[in-house]
C-alpha positions as CSV (number, residue, x, y, z in Angstrom):
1,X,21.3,-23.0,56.7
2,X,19.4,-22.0,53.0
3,X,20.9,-20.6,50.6
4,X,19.4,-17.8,49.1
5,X,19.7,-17.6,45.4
6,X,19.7,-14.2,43.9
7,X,17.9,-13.7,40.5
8,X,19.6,-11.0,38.7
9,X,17.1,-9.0,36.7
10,X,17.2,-9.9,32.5
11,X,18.1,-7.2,30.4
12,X,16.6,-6.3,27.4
13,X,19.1,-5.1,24.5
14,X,16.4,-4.2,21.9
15,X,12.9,-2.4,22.3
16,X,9.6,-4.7,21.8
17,X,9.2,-2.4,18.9
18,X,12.3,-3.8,17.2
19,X,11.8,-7.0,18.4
20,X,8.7,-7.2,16.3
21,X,9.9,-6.2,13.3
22,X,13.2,-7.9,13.4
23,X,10.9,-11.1,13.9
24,X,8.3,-10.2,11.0
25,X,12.1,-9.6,8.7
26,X,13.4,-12.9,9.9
27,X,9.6,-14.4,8.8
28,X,9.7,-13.1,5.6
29,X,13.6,-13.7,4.8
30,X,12.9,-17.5,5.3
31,X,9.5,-17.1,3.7
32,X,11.2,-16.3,0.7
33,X,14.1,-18.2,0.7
34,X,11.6,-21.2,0.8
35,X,10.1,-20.1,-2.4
36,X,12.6,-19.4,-4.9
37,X,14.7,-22.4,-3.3
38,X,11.6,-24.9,-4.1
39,X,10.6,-23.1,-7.5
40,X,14.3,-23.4,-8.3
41,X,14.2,-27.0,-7.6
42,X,10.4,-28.0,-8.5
43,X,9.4,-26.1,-11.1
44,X,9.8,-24.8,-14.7
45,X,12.3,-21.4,-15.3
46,X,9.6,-19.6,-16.7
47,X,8.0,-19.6,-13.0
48,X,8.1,-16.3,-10.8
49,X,10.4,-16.2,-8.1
50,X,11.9,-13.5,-5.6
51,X,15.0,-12.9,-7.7
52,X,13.0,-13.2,-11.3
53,X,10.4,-10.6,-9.6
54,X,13.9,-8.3,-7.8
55,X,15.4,-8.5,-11.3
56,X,12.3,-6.6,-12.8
57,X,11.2,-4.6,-10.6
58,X,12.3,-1.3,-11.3
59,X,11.6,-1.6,-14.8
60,X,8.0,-2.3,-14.4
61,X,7.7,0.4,-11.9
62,X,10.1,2.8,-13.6
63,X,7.5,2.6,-16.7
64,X,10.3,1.7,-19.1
65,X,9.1,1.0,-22.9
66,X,8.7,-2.9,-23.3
67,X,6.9,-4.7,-25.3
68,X,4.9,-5.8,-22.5
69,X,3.8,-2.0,-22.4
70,X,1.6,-2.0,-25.6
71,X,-0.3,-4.8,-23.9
72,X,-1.0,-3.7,-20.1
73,X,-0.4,-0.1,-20.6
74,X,1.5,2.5,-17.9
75,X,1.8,0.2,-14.2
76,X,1.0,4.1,-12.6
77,X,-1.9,4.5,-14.8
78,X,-3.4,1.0,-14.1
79,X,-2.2,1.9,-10.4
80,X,-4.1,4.6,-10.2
81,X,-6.8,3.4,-11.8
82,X,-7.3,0.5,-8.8
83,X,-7.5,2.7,-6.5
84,X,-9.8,5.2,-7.4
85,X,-12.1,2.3,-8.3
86,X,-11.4,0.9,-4.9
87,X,-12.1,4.2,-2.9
88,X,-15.2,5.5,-4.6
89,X,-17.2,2.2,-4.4
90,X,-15.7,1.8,-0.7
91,X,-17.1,5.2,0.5
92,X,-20.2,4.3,-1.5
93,X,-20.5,1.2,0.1
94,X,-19.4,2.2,3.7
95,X,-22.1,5.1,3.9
96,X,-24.9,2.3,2.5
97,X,-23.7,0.0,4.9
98,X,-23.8,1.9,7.7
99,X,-27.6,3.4,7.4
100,X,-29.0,-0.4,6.4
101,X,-27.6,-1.7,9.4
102,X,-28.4,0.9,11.8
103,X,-32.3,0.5,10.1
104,X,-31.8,-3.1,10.6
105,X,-30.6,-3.1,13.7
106,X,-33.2,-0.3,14.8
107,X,-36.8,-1.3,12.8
108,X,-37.7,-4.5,13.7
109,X,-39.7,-4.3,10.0
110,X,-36.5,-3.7,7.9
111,X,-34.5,-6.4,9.8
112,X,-37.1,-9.0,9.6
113,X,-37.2,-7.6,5.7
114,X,-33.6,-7.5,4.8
115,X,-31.5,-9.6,7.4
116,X,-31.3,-13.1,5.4
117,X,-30.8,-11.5,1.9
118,X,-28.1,-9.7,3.0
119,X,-26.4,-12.4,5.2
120,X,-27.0,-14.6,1.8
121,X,-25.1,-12.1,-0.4
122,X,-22.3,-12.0,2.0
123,X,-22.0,-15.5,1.7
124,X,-22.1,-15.9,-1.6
125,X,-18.4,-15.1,-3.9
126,X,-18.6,-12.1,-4.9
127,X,-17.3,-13.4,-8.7
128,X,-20.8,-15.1,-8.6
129,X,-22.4,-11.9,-9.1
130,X,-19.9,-10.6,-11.7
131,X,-21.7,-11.8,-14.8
132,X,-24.9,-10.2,-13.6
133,X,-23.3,-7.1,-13.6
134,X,-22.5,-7.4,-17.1
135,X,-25.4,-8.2,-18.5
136,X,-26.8,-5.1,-16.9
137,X,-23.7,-2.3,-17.6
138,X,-21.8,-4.2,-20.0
139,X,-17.9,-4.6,-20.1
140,X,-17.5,-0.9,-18.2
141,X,-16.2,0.2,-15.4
142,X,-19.6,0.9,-14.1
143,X,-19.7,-3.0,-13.8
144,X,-17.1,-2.7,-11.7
145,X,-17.5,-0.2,-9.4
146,X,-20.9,-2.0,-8.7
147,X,-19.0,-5.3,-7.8
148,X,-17.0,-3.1,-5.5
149,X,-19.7,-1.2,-3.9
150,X,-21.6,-4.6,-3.3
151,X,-18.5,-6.0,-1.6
152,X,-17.5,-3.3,0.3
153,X,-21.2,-3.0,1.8
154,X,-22.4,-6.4,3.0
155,X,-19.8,-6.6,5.8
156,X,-20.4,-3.1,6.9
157,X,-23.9,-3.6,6.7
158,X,-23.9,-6.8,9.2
159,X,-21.2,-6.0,11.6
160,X,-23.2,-2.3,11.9
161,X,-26.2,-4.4,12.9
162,X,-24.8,-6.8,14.9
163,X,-23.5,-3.9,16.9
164,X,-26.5,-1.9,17.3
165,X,-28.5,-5.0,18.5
166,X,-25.7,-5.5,21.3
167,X,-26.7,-2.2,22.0
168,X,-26.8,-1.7,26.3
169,X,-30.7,-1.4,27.6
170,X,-29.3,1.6,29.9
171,X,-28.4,3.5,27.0
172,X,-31.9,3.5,25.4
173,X,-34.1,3.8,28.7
174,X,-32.1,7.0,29.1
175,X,-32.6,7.9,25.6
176,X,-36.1,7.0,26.0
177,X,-36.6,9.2,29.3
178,X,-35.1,12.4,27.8
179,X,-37.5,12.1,24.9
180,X,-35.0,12.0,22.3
181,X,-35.5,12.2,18.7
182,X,-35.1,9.0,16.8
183,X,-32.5,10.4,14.4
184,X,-30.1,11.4,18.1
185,X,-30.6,7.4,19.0
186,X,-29.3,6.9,16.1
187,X,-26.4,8.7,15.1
188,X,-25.5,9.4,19.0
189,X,-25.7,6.9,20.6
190,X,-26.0,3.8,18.4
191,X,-23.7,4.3,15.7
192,X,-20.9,5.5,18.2
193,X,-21.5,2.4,20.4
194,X,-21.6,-0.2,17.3
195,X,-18.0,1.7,16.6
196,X,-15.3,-1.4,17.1
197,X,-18.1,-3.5,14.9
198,X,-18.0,-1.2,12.2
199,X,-13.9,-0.7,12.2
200,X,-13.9,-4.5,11.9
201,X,-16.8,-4.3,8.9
202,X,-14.6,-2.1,7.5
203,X,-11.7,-4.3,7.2
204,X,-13.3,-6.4,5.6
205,X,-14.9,-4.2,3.4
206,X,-11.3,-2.8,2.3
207,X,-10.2,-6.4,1.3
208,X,-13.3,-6.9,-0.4
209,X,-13.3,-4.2,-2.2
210,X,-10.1,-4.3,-3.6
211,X,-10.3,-8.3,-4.6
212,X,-13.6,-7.4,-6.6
213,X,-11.5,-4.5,-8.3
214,X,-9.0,-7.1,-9.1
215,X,-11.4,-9.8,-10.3
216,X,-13.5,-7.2,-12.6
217,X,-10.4,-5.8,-14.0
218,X,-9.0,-9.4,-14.6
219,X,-12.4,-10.8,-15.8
220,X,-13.5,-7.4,-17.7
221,X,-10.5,-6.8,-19.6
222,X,-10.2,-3.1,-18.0
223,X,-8.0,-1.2,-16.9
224,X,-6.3,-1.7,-13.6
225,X,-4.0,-4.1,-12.1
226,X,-6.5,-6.9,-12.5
227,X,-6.1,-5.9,-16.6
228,X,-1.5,-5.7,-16.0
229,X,-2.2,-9.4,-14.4
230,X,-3.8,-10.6,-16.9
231,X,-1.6,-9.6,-19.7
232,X,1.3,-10.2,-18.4
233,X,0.7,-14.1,-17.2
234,X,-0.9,-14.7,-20.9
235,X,2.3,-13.8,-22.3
236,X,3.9,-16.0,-19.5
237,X,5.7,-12.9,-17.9
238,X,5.0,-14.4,-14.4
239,X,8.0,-11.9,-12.6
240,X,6.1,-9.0,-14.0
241,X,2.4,-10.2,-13.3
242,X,3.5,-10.1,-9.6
243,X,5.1,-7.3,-9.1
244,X,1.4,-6.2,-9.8
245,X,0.7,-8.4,-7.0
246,X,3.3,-7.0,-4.6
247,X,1.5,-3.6,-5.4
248,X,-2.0,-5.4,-4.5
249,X,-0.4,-6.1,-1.0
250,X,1.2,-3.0,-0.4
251,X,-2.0,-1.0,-1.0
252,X,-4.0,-3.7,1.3
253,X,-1.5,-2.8,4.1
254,X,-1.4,0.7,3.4
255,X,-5.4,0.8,3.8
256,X,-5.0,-1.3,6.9
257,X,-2.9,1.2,8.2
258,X,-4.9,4.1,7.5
259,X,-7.6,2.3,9.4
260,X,-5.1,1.5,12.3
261,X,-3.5,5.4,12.1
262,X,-7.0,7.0,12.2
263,X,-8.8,4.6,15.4
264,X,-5.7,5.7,17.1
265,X,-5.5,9.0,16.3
266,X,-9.4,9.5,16.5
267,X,-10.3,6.4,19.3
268,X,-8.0,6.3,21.8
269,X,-9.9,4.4,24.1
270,X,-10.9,1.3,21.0
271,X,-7.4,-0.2,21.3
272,X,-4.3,1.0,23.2
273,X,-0.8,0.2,22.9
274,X,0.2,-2.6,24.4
275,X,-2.7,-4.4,25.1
């Protein structure tokens, strides 16, 4: 005689949902106790640390008078100064990006033209390029917005072509049998096809773009958060400098999100939930 052992089904007490972000809390809790317990017991007191950086915090974003405030200027100002920088050369860039690698990826001429120069400025750090940009704009923030545009296009620009080159045969024999103009192949069908390659170009173009802000205003001596960095740290206020940096990382993931709120919102069928 077998016995027959009955498996009672496992419940679940939270939602996947909350699971995740109970995780990603429990990450970060540790993540931080790590740090201020080893800069504690490592380092010098003048280091940043969580509770140096908590302790601050409001009064850096509160825009209280300091004396750190005749140096970096308002943290809302230099704010707000990033990210208009960030989003005009990123909708510069994206736009360029995306018509030099649809022509690459369309005109054999152009990619055989442009390919390797721009796959060798995408390798190359985009601080190289920085004191180039200088010589020919000065210490402005037209040197920056150019070091921004240039970041924010290479990626688009190459994952737009590598997308329109993985372009399906089918597509453009159908294309080719209706008689349809060049500019329809194009904008219909290949730039809606290359579509997950240029979401992911434009990822990267976001982070780009907002480390060459960063470096220019750091580099520069603009204003910005690069600029509040820089002042801050020279007068070894580290807890300060980074709540700049906390900003840096909150606008990264608020761009990411954008990116993630508008491909579900506007390409339901790029990524479901779930998958």
């Amino acid at each position: 005689m077998t016995a027959v052992a009955l498996r009672l089904p496992r419940t679940r007490t939270l939602s996947p949902r909350v699971e995740v972000v109970l995780l990603r809390v429990a990450a970060g809790v540790v993540l931080l106790g790590l740090w201020e317990g080893l800069v504690t017991w490592l380092s010098p007191y003048y280091v940043t640390r969580p509770s140096g950086v908590a302790k601050v915090f409001w009064e850096v974003v509160s825009n209280r008078p300091t004396p750190l405030t005749q140096l970096s200027g308002s943290f809302w100002f230099d704010v707000q100064t990033t990210i208009v920088a960030v989003f005009e050369g990123l909708a510069i860039g994206v736009v360029a990006g995306v018509i030099v690698g649809l022509a690459m990826g369309r005109l054999r001429d152009v990619e055989w033209a442009l390919k390797y120069y721009v796959g060798a400025l995408f390798a190359m750090p985009t601080i190289a390029i920085l004191p180039l940009m200088t010589l020919w704009f000065g210490y402005t923030n037209t040197a920056r917005l150019w070091i921004i545009i240039l970041g924010a296009f290479l990626p688009v620009a190459l994952n737009v072509y590598d997308g329109v080159r993985k372009l399906p045969v089918t597509y453009l024999e159908v294309a080719r049998t209706y008689h349809a103009r060049w500019w329809n192949v194009w904008f219909g069908i290949a730039l809606p096809a290359s579509l997950p390659y240029l979401l992911a170009g434009l990822r990267l173009a976001a982070g780009r773009a907002l480390v060459a802000a960063v470096v220019a205003e750091y580099l520069l001596a603009i204003k910005g958060l690069g600029f509040f960095i820089r002042s801050d740290t020279q007068s070894l206020h580290e807890n300060q400098a980074m709540v700049a940096v906390v900003m840096l990382a909150l606008i990264g993931v608020a761009i990411n999100a954008s990116i993630d709120l508008a491909t579900k919102r506007f390409l339901p069928w790029y990524r479901r939930e779930g998958r």
